[in-house]
Structures are given as structure tokens and as C-alpha cells.
TIMI-142353 format. One record per residue: residue in three letters; chain; x, y, z of N, C-alpha, C in turn. Coordinates in steps of 0.02 Angstrom, whole numbers, plus 32768, in hexadecimal, padded with zeros to 4 digits. Layout:
# TIMI-142353
 rest kette  n.u  n.v  n.w ca.u ca.v ca.w  c.u  c.v  c.w
  ALA     A    X    Y    Z    X    Y    Z    X    Y    Z
...
END
This chain:
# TIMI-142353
 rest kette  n.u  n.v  n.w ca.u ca.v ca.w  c.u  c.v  c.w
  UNK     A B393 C718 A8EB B359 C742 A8DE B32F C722 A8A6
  UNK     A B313 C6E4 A8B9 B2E7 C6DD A882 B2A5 C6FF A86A
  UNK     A B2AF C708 A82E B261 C73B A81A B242 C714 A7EA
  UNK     A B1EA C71F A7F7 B1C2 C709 A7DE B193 C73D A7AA
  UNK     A B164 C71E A760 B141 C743 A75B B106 C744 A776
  UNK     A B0CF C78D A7A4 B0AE C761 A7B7 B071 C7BE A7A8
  UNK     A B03B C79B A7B6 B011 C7C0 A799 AFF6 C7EB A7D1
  UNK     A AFD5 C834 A7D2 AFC4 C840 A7FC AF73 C852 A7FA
  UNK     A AF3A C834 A81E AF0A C81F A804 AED9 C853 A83F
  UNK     A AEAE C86A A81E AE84 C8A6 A859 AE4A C87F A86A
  UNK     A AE25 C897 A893 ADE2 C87C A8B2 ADA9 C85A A894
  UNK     A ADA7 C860 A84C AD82 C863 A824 AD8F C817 A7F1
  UNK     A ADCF C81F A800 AE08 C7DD A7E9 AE15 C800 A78F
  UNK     A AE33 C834 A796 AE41 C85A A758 AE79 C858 A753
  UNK     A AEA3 C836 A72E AEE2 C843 A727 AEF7 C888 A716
  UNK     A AF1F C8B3 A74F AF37 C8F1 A73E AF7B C8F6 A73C
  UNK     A AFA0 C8D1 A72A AFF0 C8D5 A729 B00A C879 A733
  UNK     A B03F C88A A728 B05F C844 A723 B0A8 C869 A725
  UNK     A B0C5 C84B A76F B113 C868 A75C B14E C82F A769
  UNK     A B17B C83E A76E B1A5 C80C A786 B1C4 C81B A7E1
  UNK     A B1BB C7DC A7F7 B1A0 C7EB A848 B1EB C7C4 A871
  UNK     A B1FC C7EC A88F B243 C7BA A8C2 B211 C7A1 A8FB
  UNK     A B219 C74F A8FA B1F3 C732 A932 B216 C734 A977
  UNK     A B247 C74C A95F B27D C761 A9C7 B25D C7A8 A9C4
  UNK     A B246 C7CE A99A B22F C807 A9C5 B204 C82A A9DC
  UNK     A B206 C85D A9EB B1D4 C875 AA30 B18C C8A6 A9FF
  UNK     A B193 C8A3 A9B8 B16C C8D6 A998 B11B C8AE A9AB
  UNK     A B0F0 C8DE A9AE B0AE C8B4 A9B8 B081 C8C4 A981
  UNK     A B05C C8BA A956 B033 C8D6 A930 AFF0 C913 A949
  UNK     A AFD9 C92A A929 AFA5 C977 A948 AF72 C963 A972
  UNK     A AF65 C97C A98F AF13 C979 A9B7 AED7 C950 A97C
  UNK     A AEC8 C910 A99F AE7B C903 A979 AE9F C8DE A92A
  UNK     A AEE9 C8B6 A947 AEFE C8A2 A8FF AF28 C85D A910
  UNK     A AF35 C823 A8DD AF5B C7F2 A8FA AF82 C7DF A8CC
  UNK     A AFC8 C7BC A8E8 AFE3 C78B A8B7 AFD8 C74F A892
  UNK     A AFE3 C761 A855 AFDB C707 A836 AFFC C70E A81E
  UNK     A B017 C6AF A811 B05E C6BA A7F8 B034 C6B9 A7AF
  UNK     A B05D C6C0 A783 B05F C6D3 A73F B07F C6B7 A70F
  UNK     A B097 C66F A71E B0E3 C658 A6FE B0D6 C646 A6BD
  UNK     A B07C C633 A6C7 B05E C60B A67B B029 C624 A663
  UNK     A B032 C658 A67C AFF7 C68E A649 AFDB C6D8 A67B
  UNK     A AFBC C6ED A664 AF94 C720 A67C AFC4 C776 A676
  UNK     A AF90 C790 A651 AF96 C7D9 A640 AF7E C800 A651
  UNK     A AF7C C843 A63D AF6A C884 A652 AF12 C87D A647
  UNK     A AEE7 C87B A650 AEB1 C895 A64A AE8E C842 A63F
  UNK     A AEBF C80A A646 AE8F C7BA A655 AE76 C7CF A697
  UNK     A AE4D C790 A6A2 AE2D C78E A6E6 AE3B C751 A6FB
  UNK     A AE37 C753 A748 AE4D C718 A783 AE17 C6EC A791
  UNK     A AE02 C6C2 A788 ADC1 C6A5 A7B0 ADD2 C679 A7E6
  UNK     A AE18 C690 A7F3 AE27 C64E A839 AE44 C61D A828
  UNK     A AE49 C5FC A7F3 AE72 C5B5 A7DA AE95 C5D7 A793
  UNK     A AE78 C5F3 A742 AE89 C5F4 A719 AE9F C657 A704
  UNK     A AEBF C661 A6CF AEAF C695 A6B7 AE77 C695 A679
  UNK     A AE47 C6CD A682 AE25 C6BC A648 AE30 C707 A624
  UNK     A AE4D C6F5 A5DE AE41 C734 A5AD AE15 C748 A598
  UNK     A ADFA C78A A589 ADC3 C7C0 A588 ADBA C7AB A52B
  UNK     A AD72 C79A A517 AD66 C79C A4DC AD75 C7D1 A4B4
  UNK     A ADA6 C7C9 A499 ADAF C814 A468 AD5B C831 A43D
  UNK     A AD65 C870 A45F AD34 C8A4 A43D AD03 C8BA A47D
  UNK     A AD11 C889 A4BE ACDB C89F A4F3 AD0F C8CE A515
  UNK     A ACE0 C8FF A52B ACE1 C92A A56B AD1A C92A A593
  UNK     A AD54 C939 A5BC AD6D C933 A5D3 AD4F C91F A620
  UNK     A AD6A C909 A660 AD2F C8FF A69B AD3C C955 A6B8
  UNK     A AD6A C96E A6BC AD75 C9C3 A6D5 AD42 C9E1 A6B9
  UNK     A AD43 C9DA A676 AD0E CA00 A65B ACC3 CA04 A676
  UNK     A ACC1 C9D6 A68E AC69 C9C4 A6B2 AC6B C9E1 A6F6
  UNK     A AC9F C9E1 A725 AC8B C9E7 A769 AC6F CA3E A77B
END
């Protein structure tokens, strides 16, 4: 059962969770959300742009907060 950390990233590419994931199993992440793995960074409320995680300048806005 190997497990990974891996991030779970919404439509928006908002990091909303990061858990630890068994790659033999059958769990899928929510509607309108994807896996990334997570092994070398990325947190709760970074964002995905497709290659990197990028961390949120401390003191801005959260992205929830805007939609």
C-alpha cells in the first residue's frame, strides 16, 4: 500500500486540501477537482498553475474570498 502526499487542487487551481493518498486505491477526489502529487511542496490555500506550486503573498485576499 504505498501512500503518497498529494494535493487536492479545485478548478480554479486552489489548493484545498492536501492528504495522504494510497495509489492502489479506488478513492477519487470531488467533482471539478484533481490530484497533484505533493511530495515537494504545495499547501492549503497555494495555487496550481500546471507545472509549479505558487504561494499566496501574505496579506492578499484569499482566491474563495473573491468568487
Amino acid at each position: 500500500m504505498p501512500i503518497q502526499r498529494m494535493a487536492i487542487v479545485d478548478k480554479d487551481g486552489l489548493v484545498v486540501n492536501v492528504i495522504s493518498y494510497d495509489t492502489e486505491g479506488t478513492w477519487t477526489p470531488p467533482a471539478d477537482c484533481i490530484l497533484v502529487d505533493a511530495a515537494k511542496g504545495g499547501s492549503i490555500d497555494d495555487t496550481w498553475d500546471g507545472k509549479r506550486f505558487v504561494v499566496p503573498i501574505e496579506g492578499a485576499p484569499h482566491q474563495w474570498w473573491q468568487k
